[in-house]
C-alpha positions in Angstrom: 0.0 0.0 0.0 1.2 3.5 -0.7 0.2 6.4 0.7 0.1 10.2 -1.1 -0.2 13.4 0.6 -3.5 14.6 2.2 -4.5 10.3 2.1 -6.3 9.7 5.4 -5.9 6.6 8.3 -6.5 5.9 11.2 -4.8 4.2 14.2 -5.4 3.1 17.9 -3.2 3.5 20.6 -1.4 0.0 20.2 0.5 1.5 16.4 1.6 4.4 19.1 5.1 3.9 21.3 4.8 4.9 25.0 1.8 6.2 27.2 1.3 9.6 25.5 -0.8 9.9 23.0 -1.3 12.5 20.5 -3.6 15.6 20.4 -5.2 16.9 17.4 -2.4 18.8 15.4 0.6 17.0 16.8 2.5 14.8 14.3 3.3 10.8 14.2 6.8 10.3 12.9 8.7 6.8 12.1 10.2 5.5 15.2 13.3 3.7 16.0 10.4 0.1 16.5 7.6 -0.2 14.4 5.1 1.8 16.4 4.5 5.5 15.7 5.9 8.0 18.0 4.8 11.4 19.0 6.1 15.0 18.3 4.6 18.5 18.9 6.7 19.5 15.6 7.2 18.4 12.3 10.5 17.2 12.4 12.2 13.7 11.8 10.5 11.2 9.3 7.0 12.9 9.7 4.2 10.3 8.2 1.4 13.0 9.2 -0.7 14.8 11.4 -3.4 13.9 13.6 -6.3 16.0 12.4 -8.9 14.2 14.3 -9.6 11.5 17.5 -12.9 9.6 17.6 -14.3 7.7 19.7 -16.2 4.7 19.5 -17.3 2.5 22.5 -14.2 2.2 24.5 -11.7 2.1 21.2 -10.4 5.7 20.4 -9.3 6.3 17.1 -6.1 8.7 15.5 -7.3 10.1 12.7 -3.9 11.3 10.6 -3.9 13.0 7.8 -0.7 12.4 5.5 1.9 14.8 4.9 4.9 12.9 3.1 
């Protein structure tokens, strides 16, 4: 699968290394593993932004927006 810019996924909190998880407008960038990790900024191997989290019983979802 390839992914273009503005191309939309979403992820739960298991594809996401370490107990903090994003806020809307923070950026998931390739990790050292194969989870996801966290930045405030856009810098490192950014794979996008988190525009959006929804919920949906007790699963929360990361809604990221792609900005390679």
């Amino acid at each position: 699968m390839r992914f273009h810019a503005n191309d939309c996924f979403s992820v739960t909190k298991e594809a996401i290394n370490g107990d903090t998880m994003p806020e809307v407008d923070e950026y998931l960038i390739a990790g050292d593993t194969t989870k996801f990790e966290v930045s405030a900024s856009a810098t490192g191997t950014v794979i996008g932004r988190v525009s959006e989290i929804e919920t949906v019983g007790a699963d929360v979802y990361y809604v990221v927006q792609v900005t390679m």
